[in-house]
N, C-alpha and C positions, 0 to 999 in steps of 0.2 A: 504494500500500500504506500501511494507517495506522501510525502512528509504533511502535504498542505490537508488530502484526505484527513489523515491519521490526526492532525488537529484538529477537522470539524467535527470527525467523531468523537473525542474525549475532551473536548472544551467543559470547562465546569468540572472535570472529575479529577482526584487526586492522582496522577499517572504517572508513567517517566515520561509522555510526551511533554509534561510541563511542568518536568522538574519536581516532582511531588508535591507543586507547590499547587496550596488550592484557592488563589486568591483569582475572583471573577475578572477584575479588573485586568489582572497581569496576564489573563485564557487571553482574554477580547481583544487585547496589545499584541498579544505575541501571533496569533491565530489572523490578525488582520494584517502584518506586518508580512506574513510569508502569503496571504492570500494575495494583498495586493500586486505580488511580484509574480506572480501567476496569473494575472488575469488576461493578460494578453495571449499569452499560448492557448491557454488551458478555460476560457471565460462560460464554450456553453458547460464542458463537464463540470465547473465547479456550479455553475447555476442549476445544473441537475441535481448533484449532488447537495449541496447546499438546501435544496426543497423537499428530497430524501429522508434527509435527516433531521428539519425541523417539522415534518410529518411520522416518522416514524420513533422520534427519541423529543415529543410534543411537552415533557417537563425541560426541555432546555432551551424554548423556544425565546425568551427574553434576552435570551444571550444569543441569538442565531440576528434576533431582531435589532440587537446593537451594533453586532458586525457589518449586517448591511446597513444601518445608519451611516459609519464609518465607511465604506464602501462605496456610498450616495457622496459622501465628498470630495471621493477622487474618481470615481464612472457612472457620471448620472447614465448613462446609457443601458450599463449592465442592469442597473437597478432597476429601470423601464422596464427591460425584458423579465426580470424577478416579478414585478407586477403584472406582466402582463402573462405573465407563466401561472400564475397562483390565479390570477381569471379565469384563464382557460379551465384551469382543474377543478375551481369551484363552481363552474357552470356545469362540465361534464358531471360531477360530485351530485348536482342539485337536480341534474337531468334522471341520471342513476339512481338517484335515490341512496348515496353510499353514506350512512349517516353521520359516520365516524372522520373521512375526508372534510366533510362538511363542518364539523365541527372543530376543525383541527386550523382548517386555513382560515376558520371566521376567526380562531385565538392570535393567529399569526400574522393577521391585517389589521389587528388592536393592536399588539406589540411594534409592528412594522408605524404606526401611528405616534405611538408614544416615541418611536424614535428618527418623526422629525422627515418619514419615507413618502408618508403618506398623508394627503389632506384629511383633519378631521371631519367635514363635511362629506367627504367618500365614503366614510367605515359608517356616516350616519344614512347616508342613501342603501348602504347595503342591509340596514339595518332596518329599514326604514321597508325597504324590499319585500322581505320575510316578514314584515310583521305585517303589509298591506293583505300579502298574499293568506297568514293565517287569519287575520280577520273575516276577507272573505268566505275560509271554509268554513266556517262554523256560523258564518250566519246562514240562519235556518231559511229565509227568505231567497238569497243569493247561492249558497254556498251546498256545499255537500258533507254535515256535521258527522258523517258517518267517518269522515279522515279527519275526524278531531288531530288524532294520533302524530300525524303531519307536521298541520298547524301545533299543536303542544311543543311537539320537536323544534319549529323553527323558534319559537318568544324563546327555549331553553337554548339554545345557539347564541342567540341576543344577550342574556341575561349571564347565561354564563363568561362569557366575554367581559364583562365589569371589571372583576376584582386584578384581570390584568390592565385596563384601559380606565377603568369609572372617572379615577381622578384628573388625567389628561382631560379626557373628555369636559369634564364639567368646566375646569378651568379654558378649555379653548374656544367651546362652543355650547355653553351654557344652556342656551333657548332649543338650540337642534337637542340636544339630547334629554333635556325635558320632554320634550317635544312627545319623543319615542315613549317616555317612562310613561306620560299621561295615556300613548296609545294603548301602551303593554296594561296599562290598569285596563282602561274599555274594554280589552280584551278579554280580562277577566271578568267581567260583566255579563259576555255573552256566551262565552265557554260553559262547558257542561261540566261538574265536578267529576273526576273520573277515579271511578272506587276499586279498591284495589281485591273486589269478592274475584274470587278462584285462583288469585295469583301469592296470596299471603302464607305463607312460609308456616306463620303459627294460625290455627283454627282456633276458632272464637265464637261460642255459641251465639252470641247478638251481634257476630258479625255485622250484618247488612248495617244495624244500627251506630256500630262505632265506626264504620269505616265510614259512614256517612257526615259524621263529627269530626271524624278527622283530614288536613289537610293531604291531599295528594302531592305527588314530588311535587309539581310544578309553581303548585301557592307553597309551597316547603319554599321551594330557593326563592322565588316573590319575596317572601316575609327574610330572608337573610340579605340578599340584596337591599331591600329598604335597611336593615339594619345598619350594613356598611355601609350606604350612605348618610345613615344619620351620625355616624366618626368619623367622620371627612375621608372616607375610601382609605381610610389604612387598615390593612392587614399585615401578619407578617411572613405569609404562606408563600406568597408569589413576591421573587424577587426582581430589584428593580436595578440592572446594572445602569441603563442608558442615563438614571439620573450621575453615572461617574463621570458621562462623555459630555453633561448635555452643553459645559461653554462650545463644545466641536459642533457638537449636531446639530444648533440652533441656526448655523451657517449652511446648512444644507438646504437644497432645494425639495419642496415635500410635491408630492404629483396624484395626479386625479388618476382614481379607479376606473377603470373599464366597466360601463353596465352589463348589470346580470339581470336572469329572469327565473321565478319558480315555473314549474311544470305546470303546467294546468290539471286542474281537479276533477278528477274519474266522475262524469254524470252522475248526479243523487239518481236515490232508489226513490219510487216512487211515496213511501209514507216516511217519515222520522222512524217509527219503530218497524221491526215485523224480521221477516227473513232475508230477506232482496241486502236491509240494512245492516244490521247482522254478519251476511257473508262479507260485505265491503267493509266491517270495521276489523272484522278479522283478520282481513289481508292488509289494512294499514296496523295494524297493531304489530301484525308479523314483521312490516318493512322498517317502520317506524318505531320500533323498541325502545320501554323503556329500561335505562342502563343499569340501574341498582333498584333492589327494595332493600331498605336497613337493615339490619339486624344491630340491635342495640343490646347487646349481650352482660354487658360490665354494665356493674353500676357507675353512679356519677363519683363515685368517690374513690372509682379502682382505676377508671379509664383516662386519659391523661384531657385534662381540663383546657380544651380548644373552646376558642369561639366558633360559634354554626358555621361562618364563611369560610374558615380556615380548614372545618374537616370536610367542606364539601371540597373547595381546591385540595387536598391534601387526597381525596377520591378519587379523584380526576385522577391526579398525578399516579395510582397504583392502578385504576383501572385503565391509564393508557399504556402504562409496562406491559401489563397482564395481557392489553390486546396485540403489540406492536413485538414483544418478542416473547412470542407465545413457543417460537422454533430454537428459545437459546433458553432454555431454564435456567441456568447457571447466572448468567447475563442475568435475564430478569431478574432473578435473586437478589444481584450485588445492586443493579438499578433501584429496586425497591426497599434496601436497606442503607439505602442512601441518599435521598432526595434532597434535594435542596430547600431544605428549613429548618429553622433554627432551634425547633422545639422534638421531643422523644413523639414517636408515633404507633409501637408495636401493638396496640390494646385496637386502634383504629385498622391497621394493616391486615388483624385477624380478623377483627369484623367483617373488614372488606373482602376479604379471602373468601368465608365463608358465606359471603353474602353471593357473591357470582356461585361458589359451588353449588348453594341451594334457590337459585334464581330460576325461577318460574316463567314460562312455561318447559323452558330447558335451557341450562348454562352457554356460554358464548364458544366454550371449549369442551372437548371431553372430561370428564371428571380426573383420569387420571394426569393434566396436565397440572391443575391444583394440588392433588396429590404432589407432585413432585417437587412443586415450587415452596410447598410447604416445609419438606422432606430439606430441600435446599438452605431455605432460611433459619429451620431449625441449628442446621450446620454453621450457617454463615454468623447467626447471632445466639452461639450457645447459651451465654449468661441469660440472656432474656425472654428470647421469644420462644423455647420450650416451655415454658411455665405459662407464657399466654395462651398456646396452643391447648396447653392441659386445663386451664381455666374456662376457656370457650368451651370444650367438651362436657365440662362436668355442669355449665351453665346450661348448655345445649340439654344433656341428661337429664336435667330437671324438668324441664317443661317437654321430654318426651312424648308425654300422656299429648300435647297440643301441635306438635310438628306433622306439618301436612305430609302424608303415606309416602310420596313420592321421595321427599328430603329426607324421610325418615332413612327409605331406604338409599339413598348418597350417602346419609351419612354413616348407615353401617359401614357398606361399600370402601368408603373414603379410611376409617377408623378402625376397621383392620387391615386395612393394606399398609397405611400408615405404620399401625405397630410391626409390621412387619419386617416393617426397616429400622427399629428401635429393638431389637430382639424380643419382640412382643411383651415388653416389660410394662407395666401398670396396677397402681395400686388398685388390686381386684378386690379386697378389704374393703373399702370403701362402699364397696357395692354390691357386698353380700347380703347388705337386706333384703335383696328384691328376693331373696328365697322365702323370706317371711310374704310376701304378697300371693295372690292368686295369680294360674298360669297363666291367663290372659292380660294381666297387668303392663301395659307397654314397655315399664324401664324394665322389665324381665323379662321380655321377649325380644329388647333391645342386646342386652346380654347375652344371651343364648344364641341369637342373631352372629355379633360379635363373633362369637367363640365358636361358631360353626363356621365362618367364614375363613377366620384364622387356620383352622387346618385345612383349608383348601388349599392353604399359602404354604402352610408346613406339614407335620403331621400330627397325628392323633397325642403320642407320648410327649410331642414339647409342649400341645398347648397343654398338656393338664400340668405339666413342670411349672408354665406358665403361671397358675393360679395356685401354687402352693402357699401362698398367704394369707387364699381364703381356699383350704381343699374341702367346705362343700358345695363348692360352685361346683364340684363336677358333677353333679346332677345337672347340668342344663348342657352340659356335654353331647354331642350325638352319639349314638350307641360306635362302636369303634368294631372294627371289622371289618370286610371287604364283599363280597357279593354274598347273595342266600339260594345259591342254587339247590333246586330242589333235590335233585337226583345225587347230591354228595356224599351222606352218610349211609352206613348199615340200615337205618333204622327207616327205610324208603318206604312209606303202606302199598304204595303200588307198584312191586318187582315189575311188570311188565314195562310200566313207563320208564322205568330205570333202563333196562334191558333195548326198549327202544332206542332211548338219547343215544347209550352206549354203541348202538349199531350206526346211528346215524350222524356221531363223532367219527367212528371210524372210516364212514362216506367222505365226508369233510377230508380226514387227514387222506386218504385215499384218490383226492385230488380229483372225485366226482364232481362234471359239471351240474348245474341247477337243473336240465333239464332231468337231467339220470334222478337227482332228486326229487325231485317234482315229481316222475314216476312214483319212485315208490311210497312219495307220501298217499299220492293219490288209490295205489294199486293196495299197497300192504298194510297202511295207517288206516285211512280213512273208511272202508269198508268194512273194515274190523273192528273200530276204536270209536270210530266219528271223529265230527271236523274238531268238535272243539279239544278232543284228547289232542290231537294231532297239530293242534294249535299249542296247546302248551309245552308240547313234546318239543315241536321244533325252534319256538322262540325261546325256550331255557336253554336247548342245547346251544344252539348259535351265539346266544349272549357269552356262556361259557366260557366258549370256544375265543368269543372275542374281546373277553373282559382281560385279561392282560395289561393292557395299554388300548392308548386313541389309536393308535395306526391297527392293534389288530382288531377294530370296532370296525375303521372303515375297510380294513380288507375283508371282513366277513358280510358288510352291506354291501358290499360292490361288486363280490362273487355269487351272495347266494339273498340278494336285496327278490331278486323275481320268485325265491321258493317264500317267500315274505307273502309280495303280494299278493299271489295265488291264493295263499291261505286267508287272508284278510283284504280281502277286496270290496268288502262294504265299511259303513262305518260302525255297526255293532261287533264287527269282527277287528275293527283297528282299536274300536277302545276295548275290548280284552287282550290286544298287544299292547297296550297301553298299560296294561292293570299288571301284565307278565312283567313289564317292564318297572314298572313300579316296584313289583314285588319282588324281584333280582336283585336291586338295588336299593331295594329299602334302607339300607345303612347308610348310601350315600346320598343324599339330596343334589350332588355337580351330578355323579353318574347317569344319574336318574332324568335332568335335566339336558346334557349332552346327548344322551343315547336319543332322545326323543325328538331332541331337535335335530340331530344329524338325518331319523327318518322320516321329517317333517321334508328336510334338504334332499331325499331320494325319493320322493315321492311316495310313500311307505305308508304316510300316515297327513291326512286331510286335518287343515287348520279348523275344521268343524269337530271331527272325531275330539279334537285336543281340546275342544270349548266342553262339550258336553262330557268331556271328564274330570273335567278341572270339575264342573258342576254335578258332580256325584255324591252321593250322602256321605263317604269318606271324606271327600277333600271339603265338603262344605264348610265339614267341623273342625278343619284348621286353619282355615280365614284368618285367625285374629290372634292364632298362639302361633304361626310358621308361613315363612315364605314361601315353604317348596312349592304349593300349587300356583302361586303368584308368580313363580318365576318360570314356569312351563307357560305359563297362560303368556305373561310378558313375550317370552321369546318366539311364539308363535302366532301374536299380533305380530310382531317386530318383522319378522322373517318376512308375513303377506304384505305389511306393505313398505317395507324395503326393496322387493320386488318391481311395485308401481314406481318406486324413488329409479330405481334401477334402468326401468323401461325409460322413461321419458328423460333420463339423460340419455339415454341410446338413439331415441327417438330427434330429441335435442342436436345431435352429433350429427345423424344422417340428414336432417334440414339442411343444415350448413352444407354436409355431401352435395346434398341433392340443387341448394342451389349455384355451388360450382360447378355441377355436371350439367346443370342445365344451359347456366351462361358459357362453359365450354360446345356444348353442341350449337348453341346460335351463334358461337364466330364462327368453328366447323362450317355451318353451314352458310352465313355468311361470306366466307373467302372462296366458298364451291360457287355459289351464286355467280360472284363477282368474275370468278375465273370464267364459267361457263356463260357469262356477258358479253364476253370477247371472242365468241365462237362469229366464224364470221361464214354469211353461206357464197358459194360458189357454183351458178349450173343450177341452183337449186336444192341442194346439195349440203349441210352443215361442214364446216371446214374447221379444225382445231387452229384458233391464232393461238395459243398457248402453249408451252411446253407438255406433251403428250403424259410423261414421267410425272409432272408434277400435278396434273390432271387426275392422274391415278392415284397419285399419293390423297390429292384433296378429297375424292370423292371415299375414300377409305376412313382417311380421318373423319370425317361428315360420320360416315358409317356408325365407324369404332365411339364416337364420342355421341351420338343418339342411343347404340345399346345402351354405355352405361348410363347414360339420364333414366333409360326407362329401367335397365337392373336395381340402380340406385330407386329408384320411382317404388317398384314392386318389393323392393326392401323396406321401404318406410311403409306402404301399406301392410306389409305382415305384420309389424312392430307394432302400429296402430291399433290392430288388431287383436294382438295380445293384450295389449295395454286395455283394450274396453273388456277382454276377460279376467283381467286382473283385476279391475276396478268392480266389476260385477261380484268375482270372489271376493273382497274386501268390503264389499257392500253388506253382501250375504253373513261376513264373518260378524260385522259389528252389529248388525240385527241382529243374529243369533247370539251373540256376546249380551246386548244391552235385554231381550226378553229372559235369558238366564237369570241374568241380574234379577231383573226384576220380579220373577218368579221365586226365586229363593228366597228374597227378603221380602215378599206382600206382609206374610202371615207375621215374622218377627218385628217389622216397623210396628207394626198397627197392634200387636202385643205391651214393645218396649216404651213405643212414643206415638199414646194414641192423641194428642193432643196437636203429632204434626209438627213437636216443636223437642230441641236436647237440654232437656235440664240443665241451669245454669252453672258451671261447676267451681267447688269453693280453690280460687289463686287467690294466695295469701302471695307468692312471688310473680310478679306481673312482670313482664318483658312484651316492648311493642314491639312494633315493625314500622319501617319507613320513617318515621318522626324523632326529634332530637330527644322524647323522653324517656328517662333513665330506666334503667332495672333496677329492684328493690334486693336483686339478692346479693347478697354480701359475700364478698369473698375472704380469705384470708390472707391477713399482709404479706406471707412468709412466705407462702408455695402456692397462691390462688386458688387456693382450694376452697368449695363451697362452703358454709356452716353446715351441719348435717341435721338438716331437717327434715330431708329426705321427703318431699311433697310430690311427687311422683303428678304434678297436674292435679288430677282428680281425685287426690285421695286425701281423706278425714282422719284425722290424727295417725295410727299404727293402721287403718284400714283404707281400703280402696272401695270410694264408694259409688262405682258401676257395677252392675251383678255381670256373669259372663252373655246374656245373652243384649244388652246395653252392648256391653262391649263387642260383641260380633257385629253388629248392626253398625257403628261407626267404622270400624274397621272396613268393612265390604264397603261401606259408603263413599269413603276415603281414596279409595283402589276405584270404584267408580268414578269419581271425580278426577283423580291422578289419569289415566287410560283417557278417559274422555278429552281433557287437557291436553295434552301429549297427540293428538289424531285429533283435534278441534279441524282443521284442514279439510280433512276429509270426509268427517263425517257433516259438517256441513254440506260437503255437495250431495247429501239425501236425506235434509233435515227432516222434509216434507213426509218420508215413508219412517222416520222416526218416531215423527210425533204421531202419526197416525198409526202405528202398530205398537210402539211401546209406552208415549208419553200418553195414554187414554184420559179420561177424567177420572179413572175410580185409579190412578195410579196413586202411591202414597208422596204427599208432598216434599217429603226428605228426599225421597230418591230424586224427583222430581228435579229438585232443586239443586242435587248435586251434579247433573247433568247439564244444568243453566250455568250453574257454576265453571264447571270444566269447561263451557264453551263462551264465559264470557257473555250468556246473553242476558238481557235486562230480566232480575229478578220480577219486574212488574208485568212482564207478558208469563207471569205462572197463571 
């Protein structure tokens, strides 16, 4: 990397590129001094670069913003193209919908302002832009209020812009940026308050009611913004180098912004509410995301005592690490335990951590990228940030009873894989009470969770080593052992089945193909035995055969997957290969969950068969004490419409084909035209005035590039194709999914909660979401450890007071709303045959609602 590079990348960081030294002042000196002498050779790659890296490393943009100040004194020119480069990106950004760009160069043409680049009356027309444009949508009259989400996003682009720019601003152009502030209020005038039901992290039985009370993000940074203006715009979050330079930069020449324009707004749906509305709010909500919901985990007196504005910039700054070097965890790490502010941040940065890992409706990253960055920091700031991490958890642990099903399970997920890399060490003491609760109790099936997970990671003998500080956790243990084949011991009741396996192992090793087998099951098994002996004959032995390891799983479905489906070619016959399979594996819950989804993957076993046994009277009744049917069911939504994900990027890919193949065959044919224009007749007679050779080649090419437009052509129709049978199966699965549901829990809602409504439950420790108010629970000074009150959510002194069949009922409720959330996309597009076969009127209003919930639709069309 060349010298001048290697300084815009580490400007602001303690490095040897400068001298270990970490004074801003001396970065911006020294980094401007080698830039300048580079601008001649090298002016567009540093302007590329240069806008690289105050987009991608967005916490150093005040210093990127002072070089080009300094820069503007000796190349107004370059500096032109700097603006007129950062136009360009912020229109394609605005066109795209890319919301993160968007937000990056509106930060960086407030810093570009404050140092002297740019007119303030520019950054207020920009401003001024975005805020006409969200006015518009939301008015009801004009606009199309269903892309609230949009408009929300642009005033937050605006507003968050302040705390680097407010003060310049106000000082240079006083009247203009009033101006916007009184717009941005009207605008909250006519905005819709937007509540945060099916997205909240912690469940709350008067939900509807408190989220209604309470401020959403957007009046959150409103009321913090007003604040910092009413302290003359200081903060001390956002650093301000330019004021080092500003006798330099006030000599510079500041230059007008290029106009921009928003997108225009997708035609409203015909009414305010209903479905049409609905599906459009969901697709801006998808594109239009909002970036954090809080998790305010620490109390006010553990967590380090910022002002509102300081830990919203201090957000920013970790959720743009989080986003921009998402492919350098290491990086990330050293980035984020190092920001530029003058204050400790570690109680905010786990917040923040764990606010993306349980952000709704799905994180920005796979979980395991948090995982790792966690894992990192852990490292990078031994003394501290372990003990924070251990503190969030045992915060987290308390209000289990309240964490929505899906975050619940991340956070298993997240909390053994984590110990995993700590040699699964954890004070299990602590939380050996939950043996004193009932099995359905959440923080002991949090546990058990835990500890079953744990030895997927390792095995059976370390984790119970593991808990040797509390050894009678090992009751929540899973039974240890490895498969339960029937035909193993002396003690077989039916010699003949035994006797069978053993013949048709030795087929197997014997290196018989499926169809050799497939005779005899049909010839010597089944006429003798019947289908269903001969079912269980051959699905024990196979498993057997293939339990070993995954590779000898898949080399026994992939030689003898067709003596499978012979036998189980409908779906009462898959779900007792289902039940075989269960029953082999009973000891392992991965096993059990592999095997079924690998024959989900061979076609073996219908994502129907798999719904209708998850809902069988066995697995009903571990809804609410075990995930293993939750996570067969998970992975056989997942699979169907990953599938659809799968097609239409295919389909996606062959468009593009197709319309290269096409604009290839119309020059083809175009240059044959043109050549055979020039035939000239003689006698009567057509005469070649053209090269005869090249006549032949053209009418070839013509040829060769018409097949493929039509091969390419009749490749995109099959794809299409698949694609509307996929979507039909996916259709099929989630009706048959959502009438299950509903069928299993008629008779216990209207038992548990005939009133339609969940008893209010006694938190004595109160933890919000989204808003600056504190938590009640206290930690300890020492090692952050909780007091041990051990409140389990909903439980009354040493008891828990939900009976098990309460508790099943929320549980399954939960797992409905998580599923529905997660596939809101899609199940939208057949809302109409939802509500009309499953949402009825004699449906019970919980479940009802938990379906409104998961898709975000207005509680008021119940």
């Amino acid at each position: 990397m060349s010298s001048w590079k290697s300084l815009l990348l580490r400007i602001g960081e303690k490095c040897p590129e400068y001298g270990g030294n970490a004074d801003f002042k001396d970065h911006i000196e020294s980094c401007f001094g080698i830039v300048r002498r580079e601008l001649d050779p090298s002016a567009d790659d540093i302007l590329l670069f240069l806008l690289e890296c105050s987009e991608q490393l967005p916490h150093k943009i005040p210093l990127y913003g002072t070089l080009v100040g300094l820069l503007n004194l000796e190349n107004e020119e370059f500096v032109k193209k700097v603006l007129e480069k950062i136009q360009t990106n912020l229109q394609d950004a605005l066109d795209s919908g890319n919301c993160n760009r968007i937000r990056i160069f509106m930060r960086f043409l407030t810093v570009l302002m404050c140092s002297k680049v740019l007119q303030p009356s520019s950054l207020v027309i920009v401003f001024e832009t975005l805020l006409s444009s969200a006015a518009l949508t939301v008015d009801e009259d004009k606009g199309n209020p269903s892309w609230q989400a949009r408009a929300d996003f642009y005033i937050t682009c605006i507003l968050s812009c302040l705390p680097w720019g407010g003060a310049e601003l106000v000082e240079q152009v006083p009247e203009e940026i009033d101006r916007v502030m009184v717009g941005i209020e009207s605008y909250f005038s006519i905005r819709r308050h937007v509540s945060n039901a099916g997205l909240s992290v912690f469940e709350d039985t008067n939900e509807n009611n408190k989220l209604l009370d309470e401020k959403d993000f957007l009046e959150d940074l409103w009321v913090r913004i007003q604040d910092l203006s009413s302290a003359g715009w200081k903060l001390e979050s956002v650093p301000r180098p330019h004021l080092c330079f500003e006798p330099q930069l006030v000599a510079g020449k500041s230059h007008d912004f290029g106009p921009i324009t928003c997108p225009e707004q997708p035609n409203p749906s015909a009414a305010t509410f209903g479905i049409s509305c609905g599906r459009q709010r969901n697709v801006a909500e998808l594109k239009y995301p909002q970036r954090i919901q809080r998790l305010n985990i620490f109390s006010a007196s553990k967590a380090e005592d910022l002002r509102p504005i300081d830990r919203f910039v201090v957000e920013e700054y970790l959720l743009d690490v989080l986003l921009f070097l998402n492919g350098c965890r290491k990086e990330c790490a050293a980035y984020m335990a190092g920001l530029p502010v003058p204050f400790r941040y570690e109680y905010l940065m786990a917040e923040t951590i764990f606010s993306q890992l349980l952000l709704l409706p799905e994180p920005p990253f796979k979980p395991m990228y948090y995982t790792l960055v966690i894992i990192d920091l852990c490292k990078a700031l031994p003394g501290a940030f372990p003990a924070v991490i251990a503190g969030a958890v045992r915060a987290l642990f308390e209000r289990i009873a309240d964490l929505d099903m899906e975050c619940r399970t991340r956070l298993i997920l997240w909390f053994s894989h984590h110990l995993s890399n700590f040699q699964f060490i954890w004070p299990w003491e602590e939380w050996a009470h939950v043996l004193d609760l009932p099995k359905w109790a959440p923080q002991r099936v949090f546990v058990q969770e835990v500890l079953e997970r744990e030895i997927r990671l390792s095995y059976w003998e370390k984790i119970k080593q593991s808990i040797e500080n509390a050894p009678a956790l090992e009751e929540l243990l899973p039974p240890k052992g490895g498969p339960n084949f029937k035909y193993s011991g002396e003690d077989v009741s039916d010699r003949t089945e035994k006797a069978l396996s053993l013949e048709l192992n030795n087929l197997v090793k014997g290196r018989q193909t499926f169809r050799e087998i497939i005779t005899w099951v049909e010839d010597s098994v089944i006429p003798v035995h019947g289908s269903d002996f001969a079912l269980r004959v051959v699905i024990q032995t196979l498993l057997d055969i293939g339990s070993k390891s995954f590779t000898h799983l898949i080399t026994v479905l992939e030689r003898y997957g067709q003596v499978i489906g012979k036998i189980c070619p409908d779906q009462d016959r898959q779900i007792m290969l289902i039940a075989e399979v269960s029953s082999y594996w009973k000891n392992s819950s991965q096993m059990t969950a592999i095997t079924i989804d690998r024959m989900m993957g061979y076609r073996l076993l219908s994502n129907l068969a798999i719904v209708r046994w998850v809902f069988s009277s066995s697995n009903v009744d571990q809804f609410h004490i075990s995930d293993r049917p939750w996570e067969i069911l998970r992975n056989a939504v997942s699979k169907t419409y990953n599938r659809i994900t799968d097609l239409r990027k295919e389909i996606s890919s062959i468009q593009r084909s197709f319309l290269l193949a096409e604009e290839a065959a119309s020059k083809a044919r175009a240059e044959l035209e043109t050549a055979e224009s020039n035939l000239t007749l003689m006698d009567g007679e057509p005469v070649i005035g053209e090269n005869p050779v090249r006549m032949k080649r053209l009418k070839s090419n013509a040829e060769r590039a018409k097949d493929e437009e039509i091969s390419v052509h009749d490749s995109l129709d099959a794809k299409e194709a698949l694609l509307a049978r996929a979507i039909e199966e996916n259709e099929a699965l989630f009706l048959s999914l959502y009438k299950s549901f509903s069928n299993v829990l008629a008779e216990p809602l209207c038992e548990a909660f005939k009133d339609g409504n969940v008893k209010p439950a006694d938190q004595a420790d109160e933890m919000a979401i989204d808003l600056e108010s504190s938590s009640a629970m206290e930690l300890d000074k020492e090692n952050g450890r909780p007091k041990k009150s051990h409140s389990n959510g909903r439980r009354a002194g040493n008891g828990y007071n939900l009976d098990e069949r309460e508790q099943w009922c929320l549980s399954t409720l939960g797992y409905v709303k998580a599923i529905t959330r997660q596939y809101a996309s899609e199940i939208w597009s057949f809302i109409e045959k939802l509500d009309a076969d499953v949402l009825t009127e004699d449906v019970h209003p919980l479940f009802r609602r938990a379906i409104y919930s998961g898709l975000r639709r207005p509680l008021d069309e119940l």
